[in-house]
py3Dmol code that shows the C-alpha trace and the ligand (Angstrom):
import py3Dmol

protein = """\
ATOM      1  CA  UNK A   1      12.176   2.317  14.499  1.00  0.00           C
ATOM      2  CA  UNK A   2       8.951   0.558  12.900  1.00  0.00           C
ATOM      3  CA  UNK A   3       6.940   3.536  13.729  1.00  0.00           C
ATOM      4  CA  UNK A   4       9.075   5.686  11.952  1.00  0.00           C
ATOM      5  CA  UNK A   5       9.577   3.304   8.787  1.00  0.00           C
ATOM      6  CA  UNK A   6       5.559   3.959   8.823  1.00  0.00           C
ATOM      7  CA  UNK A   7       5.383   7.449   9.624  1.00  0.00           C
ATOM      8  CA  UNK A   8       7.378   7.523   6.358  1.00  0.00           C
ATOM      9  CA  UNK A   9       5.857   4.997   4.043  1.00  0.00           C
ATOM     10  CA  UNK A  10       2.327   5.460   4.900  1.00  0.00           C
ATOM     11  CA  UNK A  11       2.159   8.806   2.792  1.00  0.00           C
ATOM     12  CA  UNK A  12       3.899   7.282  -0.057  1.00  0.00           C
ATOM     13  CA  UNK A  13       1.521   4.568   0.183  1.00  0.00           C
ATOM     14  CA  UNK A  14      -1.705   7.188  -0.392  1.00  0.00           C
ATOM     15  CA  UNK A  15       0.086   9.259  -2.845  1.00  0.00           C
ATOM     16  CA  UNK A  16       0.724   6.049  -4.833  1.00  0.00           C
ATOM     17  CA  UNK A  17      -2.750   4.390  -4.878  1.00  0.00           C
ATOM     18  CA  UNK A  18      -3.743   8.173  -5.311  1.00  0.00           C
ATOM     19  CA  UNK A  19      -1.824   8.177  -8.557  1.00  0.00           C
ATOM     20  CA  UNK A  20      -2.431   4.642  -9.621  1.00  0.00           C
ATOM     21  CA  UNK A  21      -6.300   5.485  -9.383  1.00  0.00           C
ATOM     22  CA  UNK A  22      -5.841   9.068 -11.425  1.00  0.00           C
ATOM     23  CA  UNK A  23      -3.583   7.699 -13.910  1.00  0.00           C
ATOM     24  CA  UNK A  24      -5.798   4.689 -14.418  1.00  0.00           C
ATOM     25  CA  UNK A  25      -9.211   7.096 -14.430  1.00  0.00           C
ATOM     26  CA  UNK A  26      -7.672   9.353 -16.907  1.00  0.00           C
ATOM     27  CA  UNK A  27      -5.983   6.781 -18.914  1.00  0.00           C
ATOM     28  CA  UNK A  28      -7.737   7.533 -22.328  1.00  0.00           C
ATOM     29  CA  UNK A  29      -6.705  11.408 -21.592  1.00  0.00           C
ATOM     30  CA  UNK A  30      -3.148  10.538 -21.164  1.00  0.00           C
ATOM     31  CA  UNK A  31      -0.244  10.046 -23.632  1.00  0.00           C
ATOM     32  CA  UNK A  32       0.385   6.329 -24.019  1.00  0.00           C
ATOM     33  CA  UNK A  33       4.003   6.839 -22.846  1.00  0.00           C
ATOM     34  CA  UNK A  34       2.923   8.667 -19.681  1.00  0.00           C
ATOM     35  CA  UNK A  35       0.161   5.688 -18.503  1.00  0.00           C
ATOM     36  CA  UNK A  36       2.799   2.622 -19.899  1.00  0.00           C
ATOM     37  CA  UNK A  37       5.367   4.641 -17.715  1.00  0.00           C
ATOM     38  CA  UNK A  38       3.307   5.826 -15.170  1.00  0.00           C
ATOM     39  CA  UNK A  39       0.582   3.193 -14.090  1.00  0.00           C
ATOM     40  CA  UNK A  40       1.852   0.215 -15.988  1.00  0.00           C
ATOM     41  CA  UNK A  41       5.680   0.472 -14.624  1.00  0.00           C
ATOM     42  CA  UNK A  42       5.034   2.284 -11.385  1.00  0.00           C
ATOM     43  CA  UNK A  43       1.653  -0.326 -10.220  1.00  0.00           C
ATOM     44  CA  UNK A  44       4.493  -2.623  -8.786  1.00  0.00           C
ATOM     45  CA  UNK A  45       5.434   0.404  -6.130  1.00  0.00           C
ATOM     46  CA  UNK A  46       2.359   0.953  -3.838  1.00  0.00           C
ATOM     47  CA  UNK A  47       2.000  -3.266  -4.165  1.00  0.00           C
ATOM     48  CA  UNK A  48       5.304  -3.078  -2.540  1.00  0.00           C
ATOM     49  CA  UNK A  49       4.485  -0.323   0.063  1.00  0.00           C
ATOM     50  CA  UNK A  50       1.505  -2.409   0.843  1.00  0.00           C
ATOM     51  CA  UNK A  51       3.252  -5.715   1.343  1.00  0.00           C
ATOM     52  CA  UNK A  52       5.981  -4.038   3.666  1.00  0.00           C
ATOM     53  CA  UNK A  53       3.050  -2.144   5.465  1.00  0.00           C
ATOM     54  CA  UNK A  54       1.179  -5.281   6.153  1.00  0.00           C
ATOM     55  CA  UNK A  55       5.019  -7.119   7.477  1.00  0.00           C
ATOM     56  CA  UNK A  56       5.530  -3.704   9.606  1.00  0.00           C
ATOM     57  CA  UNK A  57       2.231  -4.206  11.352  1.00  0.00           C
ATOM     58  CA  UNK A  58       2.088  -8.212  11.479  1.00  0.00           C
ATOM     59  CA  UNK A  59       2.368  -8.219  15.581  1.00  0.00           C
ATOM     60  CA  UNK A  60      -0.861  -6.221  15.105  1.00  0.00           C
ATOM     61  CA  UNK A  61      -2.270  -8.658  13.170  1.00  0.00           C
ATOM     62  CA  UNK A  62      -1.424 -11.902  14.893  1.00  0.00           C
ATOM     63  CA  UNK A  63      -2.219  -9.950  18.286  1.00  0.00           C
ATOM     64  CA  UNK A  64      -5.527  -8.734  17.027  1.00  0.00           C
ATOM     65  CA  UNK A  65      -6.974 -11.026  14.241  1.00  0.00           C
ATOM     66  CA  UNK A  66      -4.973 -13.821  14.385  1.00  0.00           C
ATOM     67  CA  UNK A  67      -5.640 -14.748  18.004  1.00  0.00           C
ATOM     68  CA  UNK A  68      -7.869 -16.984  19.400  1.00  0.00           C
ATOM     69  CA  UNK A  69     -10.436 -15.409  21.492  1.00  0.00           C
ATOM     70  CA  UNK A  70     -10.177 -16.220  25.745  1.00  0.00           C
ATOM     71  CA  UNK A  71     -12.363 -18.812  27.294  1.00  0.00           C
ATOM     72  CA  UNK A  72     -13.457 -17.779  30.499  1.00  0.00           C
ATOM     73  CA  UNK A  73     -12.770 -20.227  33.034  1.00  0.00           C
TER      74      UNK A  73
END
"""
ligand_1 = """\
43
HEM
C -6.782 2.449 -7.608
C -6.041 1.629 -8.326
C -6.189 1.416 -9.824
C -7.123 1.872 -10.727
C -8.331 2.761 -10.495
C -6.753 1.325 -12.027
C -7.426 1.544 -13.223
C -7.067 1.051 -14.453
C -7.786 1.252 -15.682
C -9.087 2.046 -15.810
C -7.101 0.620 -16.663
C -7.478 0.519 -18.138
C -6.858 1.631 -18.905
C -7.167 1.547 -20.367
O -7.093 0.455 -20.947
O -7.488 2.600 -20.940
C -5.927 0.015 -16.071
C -4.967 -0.698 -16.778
C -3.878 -1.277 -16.201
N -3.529 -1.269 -14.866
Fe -4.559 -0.310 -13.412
N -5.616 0.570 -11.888
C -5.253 0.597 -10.553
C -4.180 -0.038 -9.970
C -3.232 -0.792 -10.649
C -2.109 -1.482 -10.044
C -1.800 -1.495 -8.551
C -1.420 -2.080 -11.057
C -0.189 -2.941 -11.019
C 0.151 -3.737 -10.035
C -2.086 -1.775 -12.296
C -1.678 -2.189 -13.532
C -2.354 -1.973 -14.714
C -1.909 -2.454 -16.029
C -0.644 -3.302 -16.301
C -2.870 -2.019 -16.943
C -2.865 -2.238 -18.462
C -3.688 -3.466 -18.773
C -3.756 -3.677 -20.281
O -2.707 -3.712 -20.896
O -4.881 -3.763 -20.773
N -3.197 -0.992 -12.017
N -5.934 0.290 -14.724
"""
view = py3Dmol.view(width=600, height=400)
view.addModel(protein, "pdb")
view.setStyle({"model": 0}, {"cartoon": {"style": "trace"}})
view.addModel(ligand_1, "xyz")
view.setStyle({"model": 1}, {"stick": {}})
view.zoomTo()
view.show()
């Protein structure tokens, strides 16, 4: 179940910071509307993708980084 809710919101993830880093490039070669629409409105959306992405893989985290290391005995 959480490996499918990744499967299919870790492509939307890079096609949003993909567009977020065109849109912002080519800002001066864009209408205003399109970047105020575009980049402006949509920056909230791979924020979001990221937040959920980093709550999908949390056991990850706390199992890998958040861990102390093992004392040997
Ligand atoms: C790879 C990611 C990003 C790149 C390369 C990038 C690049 C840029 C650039 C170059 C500008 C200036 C455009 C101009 O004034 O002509 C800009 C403006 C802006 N960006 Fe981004 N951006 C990125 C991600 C984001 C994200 C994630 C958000 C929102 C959460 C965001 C929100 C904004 C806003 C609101 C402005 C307008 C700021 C103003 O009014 O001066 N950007 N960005």
């Amino acid at each position: 179940m959480k490996n499918t809710a990744l499967r299919i919101l870790n492509p939307f993830i890079g096609l949003l910071v993909c567009s977020q880093a065109a849109t912002g490039l080519l800002s001066d070669h864009l209408p205003a509307k399109v970047f105020e629409t575009v980049h402006e409105g949509g920056g909230i959306l791979p924020v979001t993708g990221i937040a959920l992405h980093v709550i999908l893989n949390f056991g990850w985290i706390k199992n890998n980084l958040l861990k102390r290391p093992q004392t040997r005995a």
